[in-house]
C-alpha positions, 0 to 999 in steps of 0.5 A: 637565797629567795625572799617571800613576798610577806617578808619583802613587805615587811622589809620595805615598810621599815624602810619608810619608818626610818624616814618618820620623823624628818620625813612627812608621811605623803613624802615617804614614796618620794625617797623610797621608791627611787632607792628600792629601784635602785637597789633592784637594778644594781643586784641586777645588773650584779648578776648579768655580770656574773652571767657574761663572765660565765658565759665569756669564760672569765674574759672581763672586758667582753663580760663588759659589752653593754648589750649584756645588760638591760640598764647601763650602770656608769662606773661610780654609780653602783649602790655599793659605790654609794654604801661605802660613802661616809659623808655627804652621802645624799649628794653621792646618792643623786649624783649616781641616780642623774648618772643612771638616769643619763646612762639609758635616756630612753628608758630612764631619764628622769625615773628617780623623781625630782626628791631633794637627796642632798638636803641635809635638814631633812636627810642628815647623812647618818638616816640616810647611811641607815636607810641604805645600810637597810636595803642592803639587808636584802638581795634584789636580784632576779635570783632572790626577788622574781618580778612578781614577788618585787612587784606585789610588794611594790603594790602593797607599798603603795597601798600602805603610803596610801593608807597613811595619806588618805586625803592626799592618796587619790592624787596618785592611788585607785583602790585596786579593787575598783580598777579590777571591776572597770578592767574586767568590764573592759576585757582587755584581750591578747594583742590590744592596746591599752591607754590610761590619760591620767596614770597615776601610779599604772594600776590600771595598765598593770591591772590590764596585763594580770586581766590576760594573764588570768584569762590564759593570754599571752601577755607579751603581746601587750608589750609596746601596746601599754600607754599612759600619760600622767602630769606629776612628775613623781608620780609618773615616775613611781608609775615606770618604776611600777612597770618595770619592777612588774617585768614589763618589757615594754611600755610608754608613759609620758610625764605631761598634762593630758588636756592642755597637751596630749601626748599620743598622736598617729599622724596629725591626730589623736592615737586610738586605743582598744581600752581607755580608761581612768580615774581622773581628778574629781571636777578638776579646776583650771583644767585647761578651757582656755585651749579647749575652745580651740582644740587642734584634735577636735575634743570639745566635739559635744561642747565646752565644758565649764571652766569650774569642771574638767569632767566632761573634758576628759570624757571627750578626750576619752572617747576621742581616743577610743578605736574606732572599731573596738575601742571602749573606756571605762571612766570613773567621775564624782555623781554630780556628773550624772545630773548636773545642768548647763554646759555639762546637761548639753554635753551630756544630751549630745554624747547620750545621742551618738550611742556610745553610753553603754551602763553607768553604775553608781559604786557605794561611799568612801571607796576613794581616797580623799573622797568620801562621797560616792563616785561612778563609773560610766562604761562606753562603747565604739560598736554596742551590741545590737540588742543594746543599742539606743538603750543605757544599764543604769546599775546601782551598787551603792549597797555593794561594799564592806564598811571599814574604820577609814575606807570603806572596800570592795571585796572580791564578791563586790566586784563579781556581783557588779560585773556580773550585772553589767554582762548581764544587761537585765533588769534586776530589781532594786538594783539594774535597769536597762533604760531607752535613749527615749526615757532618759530624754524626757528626763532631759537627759539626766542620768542620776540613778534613783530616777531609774532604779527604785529601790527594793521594797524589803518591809511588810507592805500596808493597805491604806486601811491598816497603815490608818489603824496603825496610826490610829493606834500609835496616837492613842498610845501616845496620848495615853503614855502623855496622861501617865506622864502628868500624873507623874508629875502632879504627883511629885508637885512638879506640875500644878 
């Protein structure tokens, strides 16, 4: 029996709706995923029993071998050990997720997040025998559910959770269409390496591998090469779960936070990468300034940023990260960004002075949640091509979106429209600039996009003569409806 995706989602949601009630809605993630990952490697694990036994000819104890099995399962810790639990089911339930979790160290420590499983106010052992009673509904194996199957579903949760959480959603979840455009921008290519310092949920080192699949690329060369580092630790959990459910072979990301202590290093300095990109926190406080002042890796290379504003912190981490030869990064930050002075307007003036800054774009409203004002995304290079040195693509595509109830989205048209501008490089009028180094300092080194790209004239353009005619016009109407208006009202001995 094989399952489609449609009814996969369908199944799954209904899982988060047991939760409702007890459960609050920015929680559901917490309890869901963990428990659909663990259904999905106990039906696996099912079947690479049955093909070793196949295989050995029925011979029990060599069906048994662990190199048979891609995860160790303990005994006690199946899901079908947890199904036939009656009482304290929660407790029954984390003791087989820690079991799992110790049984393969270097995949799976910590995987299932740290969700109170034997909080019986909040998981009373009847919801939870009903939960798993309803994943139980439907086989996870390999044989029902494809990877590709399971993790568009897993995307489509993670949508929905982040749909029914908005202003908590842009902590974990970059609508799929904004990463689409910085991955196409990007151009991640077979063989390369991939990094994102603020992960999230691995949209964007997924987006990556569906960019070389799309582009006739062998995706298995990026196994090993996918990196990522994320400093909640349910959320970096969902991320693996994310991974793995996607048929990702191989792939690191690390639980931690990026700027206080960043976790990829090739000797004694910081790892390089071939594409870097991310969605960090918008002008995050308390980011970690007390150490940056003195950075072992050399991050605060254009100054310190201020302590109210991680921004410029993780653009320096970013390009600091960046290959030396092929590196490029696409990063998403809130417009202030673009203009603001002080330590971030000197920041700026020195990264606008190595060469790197290869377009800003500025994306239209309410595109991210928990953040209805527009953001940007700023795209760098290591080596820019000749004809674009010491010249910036200033691209506005604030009008680029379709409006929707509580977020607004960009479609498939969006993204190409905008993507196209960025390859292209040219002017387009109202929309793209390609600006010089030399304006963009007499502008003291201000990057806000109306500075650069006027807006398109669309209405009739008037004559100094005829914009006075009509004014003349317009005032004379104005004064004649006023006279109308008083002998209305002389009339009515309203007025005397």
């Amino acid at each position: 029996m094989s399952i489609t995706l449609s009814q996969l989602e369908s199944h799954l949601w209904k899982a988060a709706w047991i939760l409702k009630g007890p459960v609050d809605a920015a929680d559901f993630k917490n309890y869901i995923f963990p428990l659909l990952f663990f259904k999905r490697i106990s039906d696996v694990h099912d079947e690479e029993h049955e093909a070793a036994l196949k295989e050995f000819d029925g011979d029990e104890e060599a069906a048994l071998f662990t190199e048979n099995y891609r995860f160790q399962i303990p005994d006690d810790c199946h899901w079908q050990d947890v199904r036939k639990v009656a009482t304290n089911v929660g407790q029954s339930l984390q003791t087989a997720l820690r079991g799992i979790e110790q049984a393969n160290p270097h995949t799976l420590y910590g995987i299932f997040g740290d969700a109170q499983w034997s909080n019986k106010d909040r998981l009373p052992d009847a919801l939870l025998r009903d939960l798993i009673e309803h994943f139980s509904a439907l086989p996870l194996g390999n044989t029902a559910a494809q990877s590709d199957i399971l993790g568009q579903a897993y995307e489509y949760l993670l949508k929905k959770f982040a749909d029914a959480t908005n202003k908590k959603a842009g902590e974990f979840y970059t609508p799929r269409s904004v990463v689409r455009l910085m991955v196409n921008i990007l151009d991640p290519r077979e063989g390369e390496s991939v990094y994102d310092p603020t992960c999230g949920t691995g949209g964007m080192l997924l987006e990556a591998i569906h960019h070389v699949q799309e582009t006739r690329g062998d995706v298995r060369t990026l196994w090993g090469k996918l990196y990522g580092q994320e400093k909640n630790l349910t959320t970096s959990a969902i991320a693996r779960m994310n991974l793995f459910l996607h048929g990702v072979a191989d792939f690191q990301i690390v639980r931690g936070d990026t700027l206080r202590s960043p976790a990829f290093f090739l000797g004694d300095s910081l790892a390089t990468f071939d594409c870097v990109i991310a969605n960090p926190p918008f002008s995050l406080e308390k980011w970690g300034d007390e150490v940056w002042s003195s950075d072992p890796y050399g991050r605060n290379f254009a100054g310190m940023p201020p302590a109210k504003s991680g921004d410029y912190a993780f653009v320096q981490h970013m390009i600091k990260s960046m290959a030396p030869k092929t590196g490029r990064m696409a990063v998403v930050l809130p417009h202030g960004a673009l203009f603001r002075m002080g330590k971030e307007g000197e920041i700026r003036k020195k990264i606008l002075g190595m060469d790197l800054l290869e377009a800003v774009i500025g994306l239209g409203p309410n595109l991210f949640y928990g953040a209805g004002l527009a953001a940007c995304i700023l795209v760098f290079r290591q080596k820019k091509a000749k004809d674009r040195k010491n010249k910036v693509l200033i691209v506005d595509a604030s009008k680029e979106f379709k409006t929707g109830r509580a977020q607004n989205e960009l479609l498939p048209e969006h993204v190409e429209r905008i993507h196209g501008w960025v390859r292209d490089c040219t002017d387009v009028e109202g929309i793209a600039r390609v600006v010089t180094l030399d304006e963009i300092a007499t502008n003291d080194h201000n990057l806000n996009i109306p500075r650069y790209v006027e807006p398109k004239v669309t209405g009739e353009v008037l004559s100094i003569e005829e914009a006075m005619m009509r004014l003349r016009e317009s005032a004379d109407e104005a004064f004649a409806a006023e006279e109308r208006l008083v002998g209305i009202l002389k009339q009515e001995n309203i007025l005397v």
